[in-house]
C-alpha positions as CSV (number, residue, x, y, z in Angstrom):
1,X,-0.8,-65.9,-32.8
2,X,-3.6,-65.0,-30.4
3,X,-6.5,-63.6,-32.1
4,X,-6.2,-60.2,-30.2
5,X,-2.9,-60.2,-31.5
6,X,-3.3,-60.8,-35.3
7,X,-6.0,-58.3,-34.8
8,X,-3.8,-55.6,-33.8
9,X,-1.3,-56.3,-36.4
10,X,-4.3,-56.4,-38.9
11,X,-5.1,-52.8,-37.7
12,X,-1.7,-51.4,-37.8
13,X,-1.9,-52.9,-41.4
14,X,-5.0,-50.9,-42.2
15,X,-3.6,-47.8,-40.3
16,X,-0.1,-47.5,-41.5
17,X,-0.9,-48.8,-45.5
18,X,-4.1,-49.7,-46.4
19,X,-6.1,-47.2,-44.6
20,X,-3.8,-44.5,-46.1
21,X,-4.4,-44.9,-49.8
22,X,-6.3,-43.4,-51.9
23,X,-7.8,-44.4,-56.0
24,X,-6.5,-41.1,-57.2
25,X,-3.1,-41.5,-56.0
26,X,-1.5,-42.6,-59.3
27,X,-3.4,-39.8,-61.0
28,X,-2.3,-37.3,-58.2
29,X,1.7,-38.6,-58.4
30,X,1.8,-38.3,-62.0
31,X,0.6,-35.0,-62.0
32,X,3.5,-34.1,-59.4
33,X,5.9,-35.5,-61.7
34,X,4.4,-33.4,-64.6
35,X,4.4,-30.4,-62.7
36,X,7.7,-31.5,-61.6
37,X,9.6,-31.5,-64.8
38,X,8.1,-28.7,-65.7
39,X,9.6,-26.7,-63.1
40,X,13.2,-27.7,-64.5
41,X,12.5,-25.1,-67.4
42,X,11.6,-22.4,-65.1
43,X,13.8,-22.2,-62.0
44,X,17.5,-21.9,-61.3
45,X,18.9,-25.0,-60.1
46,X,21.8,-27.4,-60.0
47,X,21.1,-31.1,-60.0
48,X,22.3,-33.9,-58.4
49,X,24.8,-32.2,-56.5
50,X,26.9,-35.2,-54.4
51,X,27.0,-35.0,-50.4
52,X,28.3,-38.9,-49.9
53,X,29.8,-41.7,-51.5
54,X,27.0,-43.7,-52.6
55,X,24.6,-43.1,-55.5
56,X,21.2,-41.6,-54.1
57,X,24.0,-39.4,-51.9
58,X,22.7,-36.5,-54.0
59,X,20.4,-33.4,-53.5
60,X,18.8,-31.0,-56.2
61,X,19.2,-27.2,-55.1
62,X,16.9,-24.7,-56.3
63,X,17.5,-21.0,-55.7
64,X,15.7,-18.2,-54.0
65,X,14.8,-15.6,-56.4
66,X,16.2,-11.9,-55.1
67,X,18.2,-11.6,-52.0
68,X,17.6,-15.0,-50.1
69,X,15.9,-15.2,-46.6
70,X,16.2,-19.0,-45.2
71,X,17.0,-22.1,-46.9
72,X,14.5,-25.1,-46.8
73,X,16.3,-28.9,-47.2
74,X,13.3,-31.2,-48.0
75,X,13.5,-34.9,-48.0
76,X,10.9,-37.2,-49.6
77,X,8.5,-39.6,-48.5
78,X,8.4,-43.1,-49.2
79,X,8.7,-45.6,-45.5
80,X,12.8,-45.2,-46.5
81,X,12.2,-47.9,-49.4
82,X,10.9,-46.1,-52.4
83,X,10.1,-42.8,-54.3
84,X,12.5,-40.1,-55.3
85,X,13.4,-36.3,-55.0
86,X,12.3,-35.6,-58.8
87,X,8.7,-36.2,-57.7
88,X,8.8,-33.5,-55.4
89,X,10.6,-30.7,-56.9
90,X,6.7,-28.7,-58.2
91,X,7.4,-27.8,-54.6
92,X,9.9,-25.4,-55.0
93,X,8.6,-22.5,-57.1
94,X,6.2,-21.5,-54.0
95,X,9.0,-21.0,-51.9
96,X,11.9,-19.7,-53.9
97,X,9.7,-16.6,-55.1
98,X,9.3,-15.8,-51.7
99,X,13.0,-15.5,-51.1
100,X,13.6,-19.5,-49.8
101,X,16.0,-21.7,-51.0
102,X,14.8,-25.0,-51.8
103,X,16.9,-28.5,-51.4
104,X,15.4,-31.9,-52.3
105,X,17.8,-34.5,-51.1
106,X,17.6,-38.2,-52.2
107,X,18.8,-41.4,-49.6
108,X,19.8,-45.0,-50.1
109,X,16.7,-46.7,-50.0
110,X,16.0,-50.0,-47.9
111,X,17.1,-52.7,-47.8
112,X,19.9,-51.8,-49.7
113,X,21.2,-50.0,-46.3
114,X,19.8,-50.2,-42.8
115,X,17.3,-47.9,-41.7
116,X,20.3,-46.5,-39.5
117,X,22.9,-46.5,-41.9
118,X,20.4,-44.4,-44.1
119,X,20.1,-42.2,-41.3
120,X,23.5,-41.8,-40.1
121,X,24.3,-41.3,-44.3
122,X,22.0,-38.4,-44.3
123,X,24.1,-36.3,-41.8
124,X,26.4,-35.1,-44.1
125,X,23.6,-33.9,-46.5
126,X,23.3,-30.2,-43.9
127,X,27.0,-29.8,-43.8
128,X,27.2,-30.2,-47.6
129,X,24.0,-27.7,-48.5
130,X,25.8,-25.2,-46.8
131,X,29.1,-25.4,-48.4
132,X,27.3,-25.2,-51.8
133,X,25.4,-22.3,-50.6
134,X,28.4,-20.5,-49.9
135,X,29.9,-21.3,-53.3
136,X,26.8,-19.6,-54.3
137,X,27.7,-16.4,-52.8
138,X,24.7,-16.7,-50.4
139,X,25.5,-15.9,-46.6
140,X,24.5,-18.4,-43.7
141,X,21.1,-18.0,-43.7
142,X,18.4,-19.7,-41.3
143,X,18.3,-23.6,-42.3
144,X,14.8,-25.7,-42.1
145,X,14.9,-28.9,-42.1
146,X,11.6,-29.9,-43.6
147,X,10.0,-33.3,-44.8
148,X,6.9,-35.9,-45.4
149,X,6.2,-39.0,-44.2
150,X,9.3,-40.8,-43.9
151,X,11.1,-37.6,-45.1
152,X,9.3,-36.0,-41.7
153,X,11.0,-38.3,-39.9
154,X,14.2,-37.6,-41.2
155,X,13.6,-33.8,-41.2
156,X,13.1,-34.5,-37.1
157,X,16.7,-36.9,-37.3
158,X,18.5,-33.9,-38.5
159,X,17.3,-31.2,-36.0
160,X,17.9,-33.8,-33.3
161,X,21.7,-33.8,-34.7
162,X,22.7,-30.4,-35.4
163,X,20.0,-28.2,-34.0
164,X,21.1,-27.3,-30.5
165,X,23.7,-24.9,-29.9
166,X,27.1,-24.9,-27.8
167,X,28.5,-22.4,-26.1
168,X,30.4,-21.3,-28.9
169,X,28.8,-23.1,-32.0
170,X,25.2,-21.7,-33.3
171,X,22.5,-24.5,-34.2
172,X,23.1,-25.4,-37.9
173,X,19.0,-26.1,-37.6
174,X,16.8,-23.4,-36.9
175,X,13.5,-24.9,-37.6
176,X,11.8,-27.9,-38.5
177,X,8.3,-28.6,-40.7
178,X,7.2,-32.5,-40.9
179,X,4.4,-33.5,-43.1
180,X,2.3,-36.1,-41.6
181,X,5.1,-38.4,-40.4
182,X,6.1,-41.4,-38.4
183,X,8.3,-40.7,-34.9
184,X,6.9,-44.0,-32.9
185,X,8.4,-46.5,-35.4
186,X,7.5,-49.4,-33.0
187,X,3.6,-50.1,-34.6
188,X,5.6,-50.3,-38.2
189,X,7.0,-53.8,-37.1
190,X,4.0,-56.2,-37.7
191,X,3.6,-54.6,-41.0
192,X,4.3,-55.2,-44.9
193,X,5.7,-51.7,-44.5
194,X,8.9,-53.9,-42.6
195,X,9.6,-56.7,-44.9
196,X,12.5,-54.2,-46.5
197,X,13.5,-52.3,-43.1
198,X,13.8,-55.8,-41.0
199,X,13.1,-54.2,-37.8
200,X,12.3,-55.5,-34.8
201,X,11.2,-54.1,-31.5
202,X,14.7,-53.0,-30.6
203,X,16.0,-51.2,-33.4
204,X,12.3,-49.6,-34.4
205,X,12.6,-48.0,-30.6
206,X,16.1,-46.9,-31.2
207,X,15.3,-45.3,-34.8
208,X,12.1,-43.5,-33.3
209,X,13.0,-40.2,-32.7
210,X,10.6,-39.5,-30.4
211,X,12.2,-41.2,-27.3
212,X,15.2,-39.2,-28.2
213,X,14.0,-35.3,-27.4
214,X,15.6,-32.7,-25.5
215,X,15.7,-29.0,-24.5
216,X,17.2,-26.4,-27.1
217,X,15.7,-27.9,-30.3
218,X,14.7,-25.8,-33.1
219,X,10.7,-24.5,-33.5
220,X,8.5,-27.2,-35.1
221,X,5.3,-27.0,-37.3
222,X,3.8,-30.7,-37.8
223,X,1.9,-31.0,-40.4
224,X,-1.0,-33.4,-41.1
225,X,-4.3,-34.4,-43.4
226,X,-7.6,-34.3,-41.2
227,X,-8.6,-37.4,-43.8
228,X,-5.3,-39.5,-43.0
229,X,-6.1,-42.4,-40.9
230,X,-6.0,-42.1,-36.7
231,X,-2.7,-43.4,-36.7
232,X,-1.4,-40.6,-38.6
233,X,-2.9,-38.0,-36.8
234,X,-2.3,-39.6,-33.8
235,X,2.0,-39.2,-34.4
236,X,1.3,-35.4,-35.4
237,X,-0.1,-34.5,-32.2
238,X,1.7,-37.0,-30.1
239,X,4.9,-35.5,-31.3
240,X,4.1,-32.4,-31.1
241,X,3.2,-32.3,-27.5
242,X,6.4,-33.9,-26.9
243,X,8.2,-31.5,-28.4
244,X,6.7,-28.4,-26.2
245,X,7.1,-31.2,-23.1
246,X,10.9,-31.0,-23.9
247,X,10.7,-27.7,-23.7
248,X,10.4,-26.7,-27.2
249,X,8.4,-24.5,-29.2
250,X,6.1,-26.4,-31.5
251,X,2.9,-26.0,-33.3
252,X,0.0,-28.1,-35.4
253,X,-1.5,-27.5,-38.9
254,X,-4.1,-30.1,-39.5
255,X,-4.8,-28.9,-43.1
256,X,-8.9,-30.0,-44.2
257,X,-10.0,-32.2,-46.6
258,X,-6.4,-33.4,-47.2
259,X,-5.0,-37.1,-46.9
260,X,-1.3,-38.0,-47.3
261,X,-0.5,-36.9,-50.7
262,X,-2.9,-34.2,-51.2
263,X,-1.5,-32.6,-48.0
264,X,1.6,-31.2,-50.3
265,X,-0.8,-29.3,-51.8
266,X,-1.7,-26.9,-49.2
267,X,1.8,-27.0,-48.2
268,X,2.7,-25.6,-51.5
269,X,0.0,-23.4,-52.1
270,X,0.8,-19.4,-52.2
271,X,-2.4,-19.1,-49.3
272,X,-4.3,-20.6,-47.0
273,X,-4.2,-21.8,-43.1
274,X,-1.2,-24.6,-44.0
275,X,0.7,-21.8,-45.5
276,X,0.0,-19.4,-43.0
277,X,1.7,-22.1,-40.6
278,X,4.4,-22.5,-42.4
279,X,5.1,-18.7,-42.6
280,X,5.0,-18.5,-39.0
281,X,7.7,-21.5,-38.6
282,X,9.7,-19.6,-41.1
283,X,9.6,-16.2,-38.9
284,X,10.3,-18.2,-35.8
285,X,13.3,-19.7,-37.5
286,X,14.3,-16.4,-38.6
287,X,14.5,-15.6,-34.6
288,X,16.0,-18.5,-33.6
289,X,18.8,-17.8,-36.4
290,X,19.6,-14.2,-34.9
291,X,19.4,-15.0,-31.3
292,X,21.4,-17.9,-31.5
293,X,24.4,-16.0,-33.4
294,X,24.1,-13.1,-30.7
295,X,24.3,-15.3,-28.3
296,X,27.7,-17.5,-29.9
297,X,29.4,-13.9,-30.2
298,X,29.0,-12.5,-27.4
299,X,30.5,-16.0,-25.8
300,X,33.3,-15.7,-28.2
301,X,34.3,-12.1,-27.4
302,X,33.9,-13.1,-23.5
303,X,37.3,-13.4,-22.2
């Protein structure tokens, strides 16, 4: 290998693992999975409800206290190959007071499946969070597809696959909220990151979801830590711009003093600028949810 070479890789090394960590993190993760637990005794939920046939084919769904007003389906971080949705549920109580459902869905982690098997497994996860909303008694309600890190990137995967609208057929997406994630999966090659996904140039491209955009996608908040490393910050803004080049609506919170794992805690915080983002993508959702039903009626009743 050249030496510019194995210096790139190096970098891409620092940038996509190294650079990203943090002393406190064990500290900080343990206190999510306190928090997490805790939040089993004080919210209405059912557990492990199955959307596919294999075992991590399963998604937690917590309920919107009062009448509810959008439903959030969150999936977890953790470069497709580790981590799990009980981590993350201390997430939920900040939403579901404020009239949101809240859905933490678990995946088949690599390299038990291909990246693109995981993917193309994850599909039926939407379909299935509505039918057990309506078993609920809840009626169809805006859906947000939200998620961090890899979970970001699967957040995007979804509203690529069922968040445009047909003539006759409303988006079953209406918004989407990624946390500091990866769309450009290419730089993830020449890292440790890829011992368990075994890409290569190829199938990194074709799993990066940013080559894949078009017009009629659902609003977008992207999310990211101003103390994340370059690279980081660098896929927030690059997919966000093009999202709005697609001709999308889509915004940026960069939320202060936060890195990759503290970010979820202005995401889940009651206030604040991250919060105040993510209210707005809620609103815009709430549009986009209306219009797009109008719209599917009226070319219904057209003869």
């Amino acid at each position: 290998m050249m030496t510019t070479e194995k210096s790139n890789a190096e970098d891409l090394q620092f940038q996509y693992v190294e650079g990203q960590g943090r002393p406190t993190y064990p500290e900080l993760l343990d206190s999510y999975k306190a928090a997490s637990d805790a939040v089993l005794l004080s919210e209405a939920c059912t557990i492990d409800v199955r959307y596919g046939p294999l075992e991590r084919h399963t998604f937690d769904f917590f309920v919107a206290h009062g009448a509810p007003v959008a439903t959030m389906v969150y999936y977890h971080a953790g470069y497709w190959q580790a981590r799990d949705k009980f981590w993350f549920r201390f997430l939920a109580p900040s939403y579901t007071r404020r009239g949101v459902n809240v859905v933490f869905v678990n995946y088949p982690l690599c390299p038990t499946v291909t990246l693109t098997d995981l993917v193309a497994g994850v599909h039926a996860s939407i379909s299935r969070v509505l039918e057990h909303a309506h078993a609920l008694g809840q009626p169809r309600l805006p859906l947000i597809t939200a998620g961090h890190s890899a979970g970001a990137h699967l957040a995007v995967e979804m509203a690529l696959s069922f968040g445009s609208a047909t003539d006759s057929r409303p988006p079953a997406i209406d918004g989407v909220i990624a946390l500091s994630g990866i769309y450009d999966l290419v730089p993830l090659v020449s890292t440790s990151i890829n011992t368990k996904l075994g890409l290569d140039a190829a199938t990194a491209k074709a799993n990066s979801p940013i080559h894949r955009l078009r017009q009629n996608l659902p609003p977008a908040l992207f999310i990211v830590g101003a103390e994340e490393t370059p690279a980081f910050i660098a896929q927030n803004s690059v997919m966000a711009d093009a999202w709005h080049l697609a001709g999308n609506e889509s915004f940026i919170d960069e939320a202060a003093a936060a890195d990759h794992f503290s970010l979820l805690q202005p995401f889940s915080a009651d206030n604040g600028a991250t919060r105040s983002a993510v209210d707005r993508l809620l609103e815009l959702a709430q549009v986009r949810f209306r219009d797009a039903r109008g719209n599917a009626q009226i070319h219904r009743s057209t003869p």
